[in-house]
C-alpha positions, 0 to 999 in steps of 0.5 A, a space after each residue: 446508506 446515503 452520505 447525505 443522511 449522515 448525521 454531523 452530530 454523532 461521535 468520532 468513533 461511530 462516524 469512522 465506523 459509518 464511513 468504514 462501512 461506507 466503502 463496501 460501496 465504492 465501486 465508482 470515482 464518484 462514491 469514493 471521492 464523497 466518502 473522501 470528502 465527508 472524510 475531510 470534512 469531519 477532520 478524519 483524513 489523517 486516520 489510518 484506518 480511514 486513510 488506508 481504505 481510501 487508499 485501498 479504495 483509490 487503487 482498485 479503482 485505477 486512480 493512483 494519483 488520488 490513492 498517493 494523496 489519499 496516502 499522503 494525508 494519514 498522518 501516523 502510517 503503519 505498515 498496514 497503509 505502507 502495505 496498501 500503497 506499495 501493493 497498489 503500485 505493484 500490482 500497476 506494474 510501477 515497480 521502480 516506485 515499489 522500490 522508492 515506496 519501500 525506500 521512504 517506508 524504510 526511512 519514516 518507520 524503521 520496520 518491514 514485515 513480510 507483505 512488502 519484502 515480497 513485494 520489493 524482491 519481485 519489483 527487483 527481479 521485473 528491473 533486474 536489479 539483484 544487487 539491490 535484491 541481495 540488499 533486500 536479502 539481507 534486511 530479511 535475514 535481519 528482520 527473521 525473515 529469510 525463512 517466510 514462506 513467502 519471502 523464501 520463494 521469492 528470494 529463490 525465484 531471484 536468485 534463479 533469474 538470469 542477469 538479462 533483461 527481463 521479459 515482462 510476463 509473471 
């Protein structure tokens, strides 16, 4: 399917399926940034659906300034667009940004779900900052999530690792 034979007349909801399924195409900058225009275009740059695949999209790319603004414009994010962005940034080893990431998350939506705990312990044990990751610990413990099978192999791994510097494999 080609962007230009889109048709402007169709319905919101049948456009955001188009451009939805247009993404299993973007394997290019220049792909992407057209469905992020006709995005625009059509007014839908503040959906979560849309914004986060953008997002998704951006990041696989290697494009991090463009996934942050694709990021920026979702209106009304969720954890799964939270999730998006702070798993991008981690797996580009910026891991103090996973932290400022989870900080803003924290203070626009008062959730966390196991997604990015796992995340925010592991960035805190690449900057060897265990006393933020006790903090961490402790919101786990809030959200029921100490026991996560994901979540406790994390806290372990943190609370095994020494207080040293860090190397920076694994």
């Amino acid at each position: 399917m080609s962007l230009s034979t889109i048709n402007p007349a169709i319905s919101s909801q049948n456009l955001s399926k188009t451009l939805l399924s247009l993404f299993s195409f973007t394997k290019t900058l220049s792909v992407t940034q057209q469905i992020n225009a006709r995005i625009t275009l059509h007014g839908l740059h503040g959906s979560n659906i849309l914004g986060s695949r953008l997002t998704d999209a951006y990041i696989r790319l290697g494009y991090l300034q463009f996934a942050q603004k694709a990021f920026d414009h979702i209106t009304r994010k969720n954890l799964y667009s939270w999730n998006t962005i702070i798993s991008g940034y981690y797996n580009n080893k910026l891991f103090l940004d996973v932290l400022c990431l989870f900080s803003r998350m924290r203070r626009e939506i008062v959730g966390a779900d196991t997604f990015n705990l796992v995340f925010v312990i592991k960035a805190c044990i690449r900057l060897s900052l265990l006393k933020d990751g006790e903090l961490i610990h402790c919101m786990a413990v809030k959200f029921g999530l100490e026991g996560d099978s994901y979540v406790a192999p994390a806290l372990v791994k943190m609370k095994e690792r020494p207080t040293g510097p860090m190397d920076q494999s694994g």
